[in-house]
C-alpha positions, 0 to 999 in steps of 0.5 A: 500500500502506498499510505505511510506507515507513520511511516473515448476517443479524442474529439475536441468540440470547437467551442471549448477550443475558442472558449479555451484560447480567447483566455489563454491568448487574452494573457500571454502573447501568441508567436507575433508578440500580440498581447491583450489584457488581462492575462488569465490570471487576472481573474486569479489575482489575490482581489478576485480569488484571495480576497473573494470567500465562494468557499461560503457556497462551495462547501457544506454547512456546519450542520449539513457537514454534520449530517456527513460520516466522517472519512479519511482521505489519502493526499498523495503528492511527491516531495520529502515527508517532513518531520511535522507531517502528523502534526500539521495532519492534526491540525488540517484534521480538526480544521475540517470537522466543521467544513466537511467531516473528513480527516487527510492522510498526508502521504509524500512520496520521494521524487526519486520513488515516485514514478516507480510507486504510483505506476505499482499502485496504478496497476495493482489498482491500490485504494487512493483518494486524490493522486497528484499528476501532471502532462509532463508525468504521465497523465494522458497514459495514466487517463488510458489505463482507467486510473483517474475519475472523469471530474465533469462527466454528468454520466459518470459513476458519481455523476459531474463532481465538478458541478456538484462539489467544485463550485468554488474551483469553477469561479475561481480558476480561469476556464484556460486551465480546465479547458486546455487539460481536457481529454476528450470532453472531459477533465480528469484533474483539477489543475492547480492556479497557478503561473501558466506560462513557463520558463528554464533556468538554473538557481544558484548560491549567492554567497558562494557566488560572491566568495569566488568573484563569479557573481558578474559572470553570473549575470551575463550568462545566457546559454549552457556553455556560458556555465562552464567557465563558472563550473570549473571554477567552483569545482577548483575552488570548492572542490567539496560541492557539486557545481550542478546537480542534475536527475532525471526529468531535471536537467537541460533535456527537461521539457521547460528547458529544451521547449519540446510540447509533448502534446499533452503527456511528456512520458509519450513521444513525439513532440513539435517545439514550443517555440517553432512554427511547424506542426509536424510530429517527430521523436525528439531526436529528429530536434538538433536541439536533442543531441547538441544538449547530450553532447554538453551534458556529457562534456560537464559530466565528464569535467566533474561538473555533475553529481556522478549519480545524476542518473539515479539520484532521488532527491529534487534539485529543491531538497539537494540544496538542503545538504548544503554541498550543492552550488547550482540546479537546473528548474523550472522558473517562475517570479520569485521561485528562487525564494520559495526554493530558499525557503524550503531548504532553510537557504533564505536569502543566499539562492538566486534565479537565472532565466535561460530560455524563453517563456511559452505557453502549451497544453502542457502548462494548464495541465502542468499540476494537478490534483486527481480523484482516483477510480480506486477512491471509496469517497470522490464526492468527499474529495473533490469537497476537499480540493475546492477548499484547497482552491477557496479556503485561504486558512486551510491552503495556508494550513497545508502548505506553510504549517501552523502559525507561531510554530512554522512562521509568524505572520504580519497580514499575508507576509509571513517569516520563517521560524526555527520551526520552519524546517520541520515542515517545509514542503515546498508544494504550493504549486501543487496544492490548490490556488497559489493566490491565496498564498501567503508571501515569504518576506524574501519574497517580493511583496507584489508576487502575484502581480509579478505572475500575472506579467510573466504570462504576458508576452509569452510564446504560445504553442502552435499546439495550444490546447491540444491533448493527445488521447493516448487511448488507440496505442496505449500498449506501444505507449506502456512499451515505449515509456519502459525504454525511456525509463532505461535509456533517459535517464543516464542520457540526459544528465550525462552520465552516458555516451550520447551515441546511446541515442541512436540505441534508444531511438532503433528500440523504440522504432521497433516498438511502435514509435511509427504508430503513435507518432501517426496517430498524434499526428492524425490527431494534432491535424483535426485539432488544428483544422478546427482553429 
């Protein structure tokens, strides 16, 4: 079991299409530089989700929650349990007898384990209650393999959880992100409110930095290859650090690095560029981009520049740093991310971000975090009452994410300051769990960070493929096949730990097992999508 042991077809109906793009292009600028406003977070905003209270409407009342058994709920996300779990577990717990009757079972998962072990508990159809998932983690694969609900299927076992227990999700969050992560007619997560546009780029120690003399080096880097007089000075210098730890899915190859669009799922291949205006699938290797970051990779593993168990690492470039011995991790950027990493890693004040790529807009960012009922939950309806008060209920979010008040920060209005209590339960998930707008701001954080979300989005390069998600449904057994191959040739390639002339291994393997037929059907898929724009 996976709780501690404390421890269709695709068919895209031209409406949700233009309903999808009229608010996704409102707030982030297509391939012309066209921007308009507002952006779809302005919706979002801290005035219109914040400071609004649906969650009045959206949950039960005090004698109607009453009248509900009480249940308990498994929340299963990755990241490192931290020591206060059960304490804040109480906490979330006493907090919900009033609101909906039910206790959470907190389970976090390693991001290290947490491919492995959800793909058992999904095939051994263990009981869970609400599962994160994500484009880029399988999410189209796993929708195949019957492991989430259909969330807005009126016809559903359960009928539309949506409607009937998410009123609060639906005039909270802007209809972009529901629309974009549909498969078929439905929705089988709800996305997290949060930044849609998305961006690569390392962060790094400052005071580190400053020590060496680096810091103005620093500044001016824009490429990969302007790292590597940095690197070797760190590794000179500071011999007892890693200069840049990488792992598998977080590295130059990432998605949000090398600007592949997946089309929906980041584990199935066959990809078009975010940032290209051609619409012709291909497996990424067909992408100079593909093979020119192997071979920098390779080159900085070799100098020493990479932890040597890049390929197997468990720990997230987030956790890494908290060993202290860690100079610079690649990540997905976003305003003040290299603050909410400081904070979770008890670095306040000494990590700094570095953009490197442009910012776009694809399918895979509206579905890019989200929170799934599984087929396997015994109470969906109870559930899904539980994450529309994680998208409306400021104190239950707060609660969640940032702990307890007086015990993990002290607060002065929504800025909050670390404590020695902090540590204890630093999980660094706000952007999985629910609307970050109704986040509390560290005080390293910038006072304005919500408003600095909103002008990330605009501006940005949106995907030819905007709003189009593969139904992996018609090759699902060549899609299992392949993400087997991938998890075994992956890894050691896109952090450098093998020799890139591996890929053409990879690729024959692959071709061998049915990479024809799935990049033929997403293309077959991809054109209906686009002649209906």
């Amino acid at each position: 079991m996976l709780r501690k042991s404390k421890t269709g077809k695709m068919y895209f109906s031209l409406l949700a299409v233009v309903l999808m793009l009229s608010v996704v292009l409102a707030g982030c600028g297509g391939n012309d530089n066209k921007k308009a406003d507002p952006s779809p977070s302005a919706s979002a905003s801290p005035s219109a989700s914040a400071e609004s209270s649906p969650s009045a409407s959206a949950e039960p009342s005090q004698s109607a929650a009453a009248d509900l058994p009480e249940v308990t709920l498994s929340i299963t996300f990755p990241g490192t349990a931290p020591k206060d779990e059960q304490k804040i577990e109480e906490a979330v717990n006493a907090y919900l007898k009033d609101k909906i009757n039910a206790k959470i079972d907190i389970n976090m998962i390693d991001w290290g384990q947490w491919d492995n072990k959800i793909n058992l508990a999904i095939a051994g159809r263990e009981k869970m209650d609400i599962l994160f998932t994500a484009a880029w983690n399988g999410h189209s694969n796993n929708v195949a393999k019957q492991a989430f609900l259909a969330i807005n299927d009126p016809k559903g076992p359960k009928g539309n959880l949506l409607e009937q227990y998410g009123k609060g999700i639906l005039e909270t969050l802007p209809p972009a992100y529901l629309e974009g992560a549909k498969i078929g007619q439905f929705n089988y997560g709800v996305p997290a409110n949060k930044e849609l546009a998305e961006q690569g780029g390392v962060i790094y120690r400052t005071d580190i930095a400053d020590e060496l003399g680096l810091t103005a080096q620093l500044d001016a880097v824009k490429t990969i290859a302007d790292l590597e007089p940095i690197l070797a000075v760190v590794k000179e210098k500071k011999p007892e650090l890693i200069p840049l730890y990488m792992k598998d899915g977080e590295n130059f190859n990432a998605h949000y690095f090398a600007k592949y669009d997946h089309l929906g799922d980041g584990s199935i291949e066959g990809v078009i560029m975010k940032t290209g205006s051609e619409t012709t699938v291909k497996p990424r290797y067909d992408f100079p981009i593909y093979k020119e970051t192997l071979n920098i990779t390779r080159d900085f593993f070799k100098k020493g520049y990479i932890n040597r168990d890049a390929a197997t690492a468990q720990l997230s470039p987030q956790d890494a740093f908290k060993a202290g011995n860690v100079f610079m991790g690649v990540f997905p950027l976003k305003p003040g991310k290299d603050a909410e990493v400081a904070n979770a890693a008890g670095l306040q004040g000494k990590l700094k971000q570095i953009p490197m790529t442009d910012r776009t807009t694809s399918t895979g960012e509206t579905a890019g975090s989200m929170l799934g009922i599984t087929t396997t939950s015994p109470n969906p309806e109870r559930a899904m009452m539980f994450i529309n008060l994680l998208h409306t209920d400021k104190e239950l979010n707060n609660l969640m994410n940032f702990g307890i008040e007086g015990d993990h920060y002290t607060r002065s209005g929504d800025i909050i300051t670390p404590t020695a209590g902090t540590p204890n339960y630093a999980i660094g998930a706000a952007w999985m769990l629910g609307n970050q707008f109704l986040n509390y701001v560290w005080n390293n954080e910038a006072p304005d960070k919500w408003e600095q979300f909103k002008a990330f989005n605009e501006g940005a390069i949106n995907s030819k493929a905007l709003g189009f998600t593969f139904n992996a449904e018609s090759v699902k057994t060549q899609v299992a096949t392949m993400s087997n191959i991938r998890k075994e040739f992956d890894p050691g390639l896109d952090t450098g730990s093998v020799d890139p002339a591996k890929a053409d291994d990879l690729l024959k393997k692959l071709k061998a097992n049915g990479l024809d037929d799935v990049i033929a059907e997403k293309q077959k898929q991809l054109d209906a999508f686009l002649a209906t724009k």
